[in-house]
N, CA, C and O of each residue as an XYZ file, in Angstrom:
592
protein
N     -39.732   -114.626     44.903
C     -41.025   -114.620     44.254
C     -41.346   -113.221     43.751
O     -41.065   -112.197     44.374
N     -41.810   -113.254     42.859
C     -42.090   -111.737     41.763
C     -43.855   -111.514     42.300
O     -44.783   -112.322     42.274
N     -43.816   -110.283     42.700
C     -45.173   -109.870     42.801
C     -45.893   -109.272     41.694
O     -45.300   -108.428     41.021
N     -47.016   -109.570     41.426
C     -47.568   -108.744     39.981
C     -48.506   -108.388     40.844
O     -48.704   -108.890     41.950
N     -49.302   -107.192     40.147
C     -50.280   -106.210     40.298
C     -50.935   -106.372     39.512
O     -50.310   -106.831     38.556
N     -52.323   -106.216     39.240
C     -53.603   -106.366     38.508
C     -53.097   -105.477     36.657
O     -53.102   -104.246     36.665
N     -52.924   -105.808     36.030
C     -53.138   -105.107     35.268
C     -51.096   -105.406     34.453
O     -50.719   -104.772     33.468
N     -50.392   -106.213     35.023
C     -49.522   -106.089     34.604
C     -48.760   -106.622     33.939
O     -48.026   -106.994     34.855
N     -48.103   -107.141     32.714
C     -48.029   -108.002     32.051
C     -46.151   -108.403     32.150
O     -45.277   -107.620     31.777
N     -45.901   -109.768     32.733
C     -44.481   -110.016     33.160
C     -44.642   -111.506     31.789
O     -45.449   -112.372     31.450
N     -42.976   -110.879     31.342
C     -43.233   -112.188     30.199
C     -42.009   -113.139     30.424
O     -40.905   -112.694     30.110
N     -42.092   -114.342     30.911
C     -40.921   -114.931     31.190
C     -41.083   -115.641     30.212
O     -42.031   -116.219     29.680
N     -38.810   -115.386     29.847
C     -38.561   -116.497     28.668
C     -37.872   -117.166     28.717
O     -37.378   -117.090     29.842
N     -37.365   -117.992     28.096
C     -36.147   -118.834     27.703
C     -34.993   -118.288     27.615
O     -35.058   -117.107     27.274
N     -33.653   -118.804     27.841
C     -32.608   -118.218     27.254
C     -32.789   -118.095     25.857
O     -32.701   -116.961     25.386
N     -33.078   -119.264     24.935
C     -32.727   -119.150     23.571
C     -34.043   -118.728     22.776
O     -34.183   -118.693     21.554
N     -34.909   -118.440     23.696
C     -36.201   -117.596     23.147
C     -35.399   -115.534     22.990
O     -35.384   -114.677     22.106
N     -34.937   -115.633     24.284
C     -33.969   -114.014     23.998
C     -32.750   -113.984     23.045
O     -32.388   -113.030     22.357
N     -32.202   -115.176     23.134
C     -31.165   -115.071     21.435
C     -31.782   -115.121     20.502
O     -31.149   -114.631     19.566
N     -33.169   -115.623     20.092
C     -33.617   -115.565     18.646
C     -33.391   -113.698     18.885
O     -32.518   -112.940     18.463
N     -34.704   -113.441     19.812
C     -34.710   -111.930     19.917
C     -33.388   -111.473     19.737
O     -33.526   -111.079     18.579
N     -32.513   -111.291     19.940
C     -31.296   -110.709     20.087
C     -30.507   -110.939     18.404
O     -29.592   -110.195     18.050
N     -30.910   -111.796     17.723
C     -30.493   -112.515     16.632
C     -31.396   -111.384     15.579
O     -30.813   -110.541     14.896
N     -32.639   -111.521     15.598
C     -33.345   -110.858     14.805
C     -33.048   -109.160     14.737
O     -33.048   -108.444     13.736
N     -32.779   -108.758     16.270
C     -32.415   -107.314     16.317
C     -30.671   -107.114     15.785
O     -30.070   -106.047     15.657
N     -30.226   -108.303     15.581
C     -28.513   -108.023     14.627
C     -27.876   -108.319     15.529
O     -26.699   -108.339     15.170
N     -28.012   -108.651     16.858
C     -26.477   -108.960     17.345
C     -25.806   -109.908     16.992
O     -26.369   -110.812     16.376
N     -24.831   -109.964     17.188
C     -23.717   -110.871     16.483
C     -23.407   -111.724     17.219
O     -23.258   -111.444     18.408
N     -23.198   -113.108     16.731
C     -22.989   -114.470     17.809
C     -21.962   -114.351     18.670
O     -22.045   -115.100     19.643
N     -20.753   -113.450     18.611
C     -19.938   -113.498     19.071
C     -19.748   -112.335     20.661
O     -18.914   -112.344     21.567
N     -21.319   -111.179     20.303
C     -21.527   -110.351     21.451
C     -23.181   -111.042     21.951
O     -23.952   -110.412     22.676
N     -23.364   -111.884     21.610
C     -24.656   -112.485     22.516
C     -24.510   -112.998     23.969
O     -23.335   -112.946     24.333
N     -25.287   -113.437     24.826
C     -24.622   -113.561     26.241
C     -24.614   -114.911     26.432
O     -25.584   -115.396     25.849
N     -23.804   -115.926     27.112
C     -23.638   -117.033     27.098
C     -24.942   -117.002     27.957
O     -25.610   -116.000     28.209
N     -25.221   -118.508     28.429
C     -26.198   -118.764     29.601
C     -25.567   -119.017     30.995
O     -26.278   -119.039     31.999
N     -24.416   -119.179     31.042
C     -23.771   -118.795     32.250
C     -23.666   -117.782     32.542
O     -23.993   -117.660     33.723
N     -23.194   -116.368     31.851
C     -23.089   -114.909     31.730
C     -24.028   -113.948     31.228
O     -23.932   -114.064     30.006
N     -24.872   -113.074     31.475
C     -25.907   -112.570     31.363
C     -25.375   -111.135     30.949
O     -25.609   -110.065     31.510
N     -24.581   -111.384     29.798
C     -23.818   -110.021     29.077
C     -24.236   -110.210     27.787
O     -24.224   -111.250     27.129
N     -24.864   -108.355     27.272
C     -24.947   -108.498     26.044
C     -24.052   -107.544     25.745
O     -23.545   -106.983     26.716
N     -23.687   -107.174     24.588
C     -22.530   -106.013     23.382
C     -23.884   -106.109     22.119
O     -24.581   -107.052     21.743
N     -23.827   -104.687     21.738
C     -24.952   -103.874     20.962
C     -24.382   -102.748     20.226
O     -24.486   -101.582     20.607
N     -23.658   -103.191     18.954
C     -23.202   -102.112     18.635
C     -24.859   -101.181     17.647
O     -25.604   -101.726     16.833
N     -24.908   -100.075     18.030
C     -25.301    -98.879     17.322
C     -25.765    -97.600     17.552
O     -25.730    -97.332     18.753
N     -26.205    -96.673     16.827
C     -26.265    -95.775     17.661
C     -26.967    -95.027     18.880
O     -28.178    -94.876     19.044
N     -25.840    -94.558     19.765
C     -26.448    -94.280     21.196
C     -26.879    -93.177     21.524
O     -25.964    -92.353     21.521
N     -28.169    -92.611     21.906
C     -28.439    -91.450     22.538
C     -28.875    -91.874     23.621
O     -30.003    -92.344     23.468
N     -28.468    -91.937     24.769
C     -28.459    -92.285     26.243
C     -29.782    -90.920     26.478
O     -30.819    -91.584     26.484
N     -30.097    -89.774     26.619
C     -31.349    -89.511     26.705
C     -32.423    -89.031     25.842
O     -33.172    -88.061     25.963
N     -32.294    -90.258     24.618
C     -33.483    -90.531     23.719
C     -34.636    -91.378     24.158
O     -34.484    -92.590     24.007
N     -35.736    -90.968     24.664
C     -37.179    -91.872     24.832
C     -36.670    -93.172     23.893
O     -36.892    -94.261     24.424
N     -36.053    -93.216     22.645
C     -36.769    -94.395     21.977
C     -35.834    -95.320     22.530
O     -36.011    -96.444     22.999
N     -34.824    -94.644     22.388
C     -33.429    -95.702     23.286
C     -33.491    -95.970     24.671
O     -32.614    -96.772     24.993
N     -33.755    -95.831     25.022
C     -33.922    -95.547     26.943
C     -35.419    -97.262     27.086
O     -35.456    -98.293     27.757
N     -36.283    -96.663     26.096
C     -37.692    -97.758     25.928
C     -36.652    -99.582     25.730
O     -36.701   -100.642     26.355
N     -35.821    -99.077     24.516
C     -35.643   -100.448     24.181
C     -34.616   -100.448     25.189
O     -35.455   -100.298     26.077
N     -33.585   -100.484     25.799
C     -32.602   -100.499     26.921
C     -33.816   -101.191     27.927
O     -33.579   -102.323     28.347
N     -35.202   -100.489     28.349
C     -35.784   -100.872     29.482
C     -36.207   -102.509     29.301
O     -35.994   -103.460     30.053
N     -36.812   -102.445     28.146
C     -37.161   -103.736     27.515
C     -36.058   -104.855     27.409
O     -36.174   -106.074     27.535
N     -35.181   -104.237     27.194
C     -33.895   -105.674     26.758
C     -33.424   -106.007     28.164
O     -33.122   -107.193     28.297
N     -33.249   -105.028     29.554
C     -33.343   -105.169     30.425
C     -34.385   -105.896     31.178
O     -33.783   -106.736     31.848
N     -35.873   -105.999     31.432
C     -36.974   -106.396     31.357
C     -36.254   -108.120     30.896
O     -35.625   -108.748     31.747
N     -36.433   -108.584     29.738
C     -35.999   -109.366     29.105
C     -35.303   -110.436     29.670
O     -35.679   -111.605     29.749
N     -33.944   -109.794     30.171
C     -33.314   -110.609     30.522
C     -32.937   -110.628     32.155
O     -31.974   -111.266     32.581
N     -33.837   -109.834     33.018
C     -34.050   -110.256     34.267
C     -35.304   -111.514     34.253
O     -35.526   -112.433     35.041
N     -36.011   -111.067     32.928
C     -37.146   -112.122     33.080
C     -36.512   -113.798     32.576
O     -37.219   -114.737     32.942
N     -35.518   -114.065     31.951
C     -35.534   -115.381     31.492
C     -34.941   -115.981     32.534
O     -34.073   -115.522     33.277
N     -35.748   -117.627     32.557
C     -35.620   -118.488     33.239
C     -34.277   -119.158     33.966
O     -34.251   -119.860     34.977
N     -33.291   -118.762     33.219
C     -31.912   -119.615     33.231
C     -31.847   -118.907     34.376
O     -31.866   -119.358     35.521
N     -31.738   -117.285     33.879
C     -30.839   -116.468     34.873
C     -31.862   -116.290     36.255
O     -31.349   -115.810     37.266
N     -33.055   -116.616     36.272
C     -33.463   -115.799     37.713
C     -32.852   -115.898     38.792
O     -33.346   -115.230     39.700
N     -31.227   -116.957     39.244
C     -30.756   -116.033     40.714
C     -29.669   -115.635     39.907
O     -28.685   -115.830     40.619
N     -29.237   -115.121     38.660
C     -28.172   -114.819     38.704
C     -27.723   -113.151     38.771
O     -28.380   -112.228     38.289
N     -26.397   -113.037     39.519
C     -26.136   -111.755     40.254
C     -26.290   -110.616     39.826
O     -26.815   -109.640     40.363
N     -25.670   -110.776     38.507
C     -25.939   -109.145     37.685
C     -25.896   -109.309     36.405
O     -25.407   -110.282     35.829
N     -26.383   -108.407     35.929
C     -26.442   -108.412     34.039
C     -25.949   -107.283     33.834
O     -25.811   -106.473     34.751
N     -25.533   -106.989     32.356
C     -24.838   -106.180     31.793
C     -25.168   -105.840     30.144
O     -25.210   -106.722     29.287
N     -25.334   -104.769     29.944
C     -25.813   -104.289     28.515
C     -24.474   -103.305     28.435
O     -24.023   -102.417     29.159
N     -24.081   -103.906     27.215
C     -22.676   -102.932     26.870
C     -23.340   -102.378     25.209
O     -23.611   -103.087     24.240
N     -23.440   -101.101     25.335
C     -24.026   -100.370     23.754
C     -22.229    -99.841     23.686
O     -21.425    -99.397     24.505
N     -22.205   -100.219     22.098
C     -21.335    -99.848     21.390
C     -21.425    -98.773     20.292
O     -21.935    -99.160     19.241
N     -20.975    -97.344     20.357
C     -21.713    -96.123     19.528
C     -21.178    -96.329     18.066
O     -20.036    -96.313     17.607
N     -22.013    -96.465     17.682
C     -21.819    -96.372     16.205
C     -21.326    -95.323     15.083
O     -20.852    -95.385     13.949
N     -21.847    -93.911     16.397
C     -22.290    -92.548     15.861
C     -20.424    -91.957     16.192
O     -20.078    -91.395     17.232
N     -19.556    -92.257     15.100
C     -18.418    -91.949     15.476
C     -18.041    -89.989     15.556
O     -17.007    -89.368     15.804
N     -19.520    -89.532     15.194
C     -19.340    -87.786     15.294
C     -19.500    -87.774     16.987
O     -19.142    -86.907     17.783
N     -20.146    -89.016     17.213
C     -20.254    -87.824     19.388
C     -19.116    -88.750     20.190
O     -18.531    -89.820     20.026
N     -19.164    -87.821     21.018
C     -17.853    -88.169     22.392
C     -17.536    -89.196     22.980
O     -16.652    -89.170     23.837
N     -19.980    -90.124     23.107
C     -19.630    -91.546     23.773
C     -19.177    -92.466     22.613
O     -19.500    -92.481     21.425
N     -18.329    -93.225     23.336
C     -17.426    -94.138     22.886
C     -18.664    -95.282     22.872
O     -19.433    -95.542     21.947
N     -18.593    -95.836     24.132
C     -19.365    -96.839     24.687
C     -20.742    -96.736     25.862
O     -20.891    -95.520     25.978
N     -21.247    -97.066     26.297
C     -22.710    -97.176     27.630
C     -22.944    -98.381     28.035
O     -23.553    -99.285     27.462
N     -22.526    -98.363     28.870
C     -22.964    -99.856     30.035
C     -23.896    -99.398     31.006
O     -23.877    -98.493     31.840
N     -25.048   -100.618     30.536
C     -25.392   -100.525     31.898
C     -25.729   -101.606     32.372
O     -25.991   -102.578     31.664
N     -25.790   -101.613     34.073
C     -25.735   -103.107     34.824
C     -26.358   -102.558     35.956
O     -26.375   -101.503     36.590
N     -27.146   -104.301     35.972
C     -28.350   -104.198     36.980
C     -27.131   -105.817     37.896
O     -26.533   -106.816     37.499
N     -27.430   -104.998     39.423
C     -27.093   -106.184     40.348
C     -28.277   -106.689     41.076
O     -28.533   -105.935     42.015
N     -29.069   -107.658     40.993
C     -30.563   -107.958     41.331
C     -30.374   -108.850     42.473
O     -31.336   -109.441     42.962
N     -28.985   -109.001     43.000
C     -29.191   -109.276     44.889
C     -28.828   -107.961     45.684
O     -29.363   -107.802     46.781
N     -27.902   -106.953     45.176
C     -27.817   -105.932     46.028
C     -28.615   -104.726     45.760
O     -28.492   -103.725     46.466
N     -29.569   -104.793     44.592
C     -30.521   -104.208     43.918
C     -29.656   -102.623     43.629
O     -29.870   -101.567     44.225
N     -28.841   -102.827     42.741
C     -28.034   -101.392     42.341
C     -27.886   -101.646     41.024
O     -27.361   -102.595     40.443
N     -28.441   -100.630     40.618
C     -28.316    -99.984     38.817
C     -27.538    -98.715     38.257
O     -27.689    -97.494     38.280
N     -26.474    -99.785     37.654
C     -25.266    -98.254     37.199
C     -25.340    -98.243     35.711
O     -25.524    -99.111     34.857
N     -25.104    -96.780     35.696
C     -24.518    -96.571     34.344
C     -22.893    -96.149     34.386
O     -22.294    -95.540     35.272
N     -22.373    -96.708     33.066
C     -21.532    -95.970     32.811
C     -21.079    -95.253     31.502
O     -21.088    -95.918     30.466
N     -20.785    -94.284     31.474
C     -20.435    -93.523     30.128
C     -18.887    -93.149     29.798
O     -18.186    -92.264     30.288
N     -18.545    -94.267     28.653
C     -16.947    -94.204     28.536
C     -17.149    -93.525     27.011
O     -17.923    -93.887     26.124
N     -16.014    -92.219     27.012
C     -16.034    -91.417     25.979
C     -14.526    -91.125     25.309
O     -13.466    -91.294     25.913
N     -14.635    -90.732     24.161
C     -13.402    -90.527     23.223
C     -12.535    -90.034     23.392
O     -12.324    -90.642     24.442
N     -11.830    -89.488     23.328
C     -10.656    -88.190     23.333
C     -10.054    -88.416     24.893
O      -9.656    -87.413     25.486
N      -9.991    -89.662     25.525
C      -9.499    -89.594     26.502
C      -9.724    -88.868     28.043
O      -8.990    -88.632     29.003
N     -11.059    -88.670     27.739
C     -12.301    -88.400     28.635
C     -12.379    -89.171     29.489
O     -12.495    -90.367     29.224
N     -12.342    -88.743     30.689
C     -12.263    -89.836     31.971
C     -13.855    -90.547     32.100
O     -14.658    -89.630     32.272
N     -14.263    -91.346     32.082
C     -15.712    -92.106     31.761
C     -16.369    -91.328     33.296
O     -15.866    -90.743     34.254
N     -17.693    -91.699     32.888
C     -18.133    -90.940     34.263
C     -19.192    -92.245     34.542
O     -19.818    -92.812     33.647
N     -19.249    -92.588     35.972
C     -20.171    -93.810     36.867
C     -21.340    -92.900     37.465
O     -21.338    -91.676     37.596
N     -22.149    -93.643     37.730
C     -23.805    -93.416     37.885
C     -24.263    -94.148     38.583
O     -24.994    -94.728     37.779
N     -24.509    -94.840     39.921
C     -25.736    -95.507     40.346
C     -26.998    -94.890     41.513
O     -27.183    -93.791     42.037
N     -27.704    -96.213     41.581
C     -29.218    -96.078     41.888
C     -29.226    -97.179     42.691
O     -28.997    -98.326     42.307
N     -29.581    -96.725     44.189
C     -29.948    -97.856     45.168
C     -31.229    -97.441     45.812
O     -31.653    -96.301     45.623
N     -31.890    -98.317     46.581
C     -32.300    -99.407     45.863
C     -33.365    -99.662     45.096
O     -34.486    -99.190     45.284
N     -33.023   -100.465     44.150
C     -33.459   -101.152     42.815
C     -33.748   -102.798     42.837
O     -32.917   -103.598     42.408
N     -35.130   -103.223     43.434
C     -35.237   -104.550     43.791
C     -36.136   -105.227     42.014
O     -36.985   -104.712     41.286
N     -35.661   -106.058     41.975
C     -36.113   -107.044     40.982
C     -37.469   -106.628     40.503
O     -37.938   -106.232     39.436
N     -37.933   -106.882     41.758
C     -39.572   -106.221     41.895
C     -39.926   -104.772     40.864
O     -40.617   -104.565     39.867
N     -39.097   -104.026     41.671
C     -39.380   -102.867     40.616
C     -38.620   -102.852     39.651
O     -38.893   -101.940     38.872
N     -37.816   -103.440     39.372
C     -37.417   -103.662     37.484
C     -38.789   -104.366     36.289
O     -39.077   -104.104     35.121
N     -39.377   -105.373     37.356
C     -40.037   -106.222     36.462
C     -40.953   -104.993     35.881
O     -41.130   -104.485     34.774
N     -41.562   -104.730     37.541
C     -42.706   -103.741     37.428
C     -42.461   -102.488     35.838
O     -43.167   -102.410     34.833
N     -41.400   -101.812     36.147
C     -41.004   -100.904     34.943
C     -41.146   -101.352     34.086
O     -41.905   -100.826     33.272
N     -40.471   -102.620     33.774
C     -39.852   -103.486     32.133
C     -41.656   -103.021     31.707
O     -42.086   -102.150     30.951
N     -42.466   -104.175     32.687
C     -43.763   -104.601     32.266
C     -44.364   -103.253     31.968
O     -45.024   -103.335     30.932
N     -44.383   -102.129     32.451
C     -45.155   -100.932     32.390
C     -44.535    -99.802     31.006
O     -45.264    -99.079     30.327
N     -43.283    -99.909     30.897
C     -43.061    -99.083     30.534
C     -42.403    -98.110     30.863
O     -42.111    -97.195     30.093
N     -41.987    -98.201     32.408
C     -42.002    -96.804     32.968
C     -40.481    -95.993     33.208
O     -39.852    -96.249     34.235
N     -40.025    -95.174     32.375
C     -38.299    -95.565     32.049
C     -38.053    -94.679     33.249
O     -36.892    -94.272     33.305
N     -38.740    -94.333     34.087
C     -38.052    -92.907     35.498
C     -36.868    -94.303     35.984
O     -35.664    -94.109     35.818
N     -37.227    -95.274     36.406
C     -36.304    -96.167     36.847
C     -34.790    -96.126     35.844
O     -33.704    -96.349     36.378
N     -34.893    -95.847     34.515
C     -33.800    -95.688     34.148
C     -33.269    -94.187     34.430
O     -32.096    -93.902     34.674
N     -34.168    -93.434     34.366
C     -33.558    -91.764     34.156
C     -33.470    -91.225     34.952
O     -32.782    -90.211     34.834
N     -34.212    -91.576     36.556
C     -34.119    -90.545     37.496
C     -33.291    -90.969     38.865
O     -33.359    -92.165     39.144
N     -32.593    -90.210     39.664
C     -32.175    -90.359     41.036
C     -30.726    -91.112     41.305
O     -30.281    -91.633     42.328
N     -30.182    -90.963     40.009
C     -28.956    -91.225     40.199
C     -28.201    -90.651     40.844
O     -28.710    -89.556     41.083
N     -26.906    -90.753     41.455
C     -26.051    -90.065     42.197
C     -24.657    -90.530     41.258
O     -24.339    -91.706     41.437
N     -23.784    -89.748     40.276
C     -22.342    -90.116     40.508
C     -21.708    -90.626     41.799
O     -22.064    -90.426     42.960
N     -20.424    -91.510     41.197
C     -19.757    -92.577     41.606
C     -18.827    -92.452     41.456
O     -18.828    -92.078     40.283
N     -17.416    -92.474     41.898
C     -16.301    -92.382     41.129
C     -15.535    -93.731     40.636
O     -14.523    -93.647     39.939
């Protein structure tokens, strides 16, 4: 059960209410997430600590802990694909596990750069919704520990 707080706005959707969304923002039918699998692929460009990118990451995250299909399912996954072929990241995943409540990043880069892992324990559902709904991206940006 999801707790809300006075003032907080949780928007539960549909699976195919988040593919229109996902449709309208360009993803491609072929990187959309099945409804068994709670994986999206996003190719464009990535600045992993840009406010505006970090907002929509929180939101598309938000999103799809909130739709109906998936609420027990184990983990989700946002795979950004860089568009920006002048910088190093290649690729950015990130994945939320919402029974063991752990949020990783990972940053896989060009030139044969060993990718570098990131997580955040614990990270309960609860406070994902809470963020998605608020806004509040510290849940994405702060208190990570590398991983190997």
């Amino acid at each position: 059960m999801v707790k809300i707080k006075a003032g907080e706005r949780i928007y539960i959707i549909t699976y195919n209410e988040l593919i229109e969304k996902l449709k309208e923002y360009g993803v491609t039918d072929e990187n959309l997430p099945s409804v068994e699998q709670p994986k999206v692929t996003i190719e464009r460009e990535v600045k992993v600590f840009n406010n505006d990118f970090n907002i929509l990451q929180l939101s598309l995250l938000h999103s799809m802990i909130s739709v109906n299909e998936w609420e027990n399912q184990k983990s989700f996954y946002i795979n950004w694909k860089n568009t920006d072929m002048k910088s190093n990241l290649k690729r950015f995943v990130l994945y939320y596990n919402q029974q063991k409540g752990i949020l990783r990043r990972k940053y896989v880069y060009r030139n044969g750069i060993e990718p570098r892992k990131e997580e955040k324990r614990p990270v309960s559902k609860d406070q994902m919704l809470a963020a998605g709904s608020k806004g509040l991206l510290a849940v994405l940006m702060e208190d990570f520990k590398q991983i190997d």
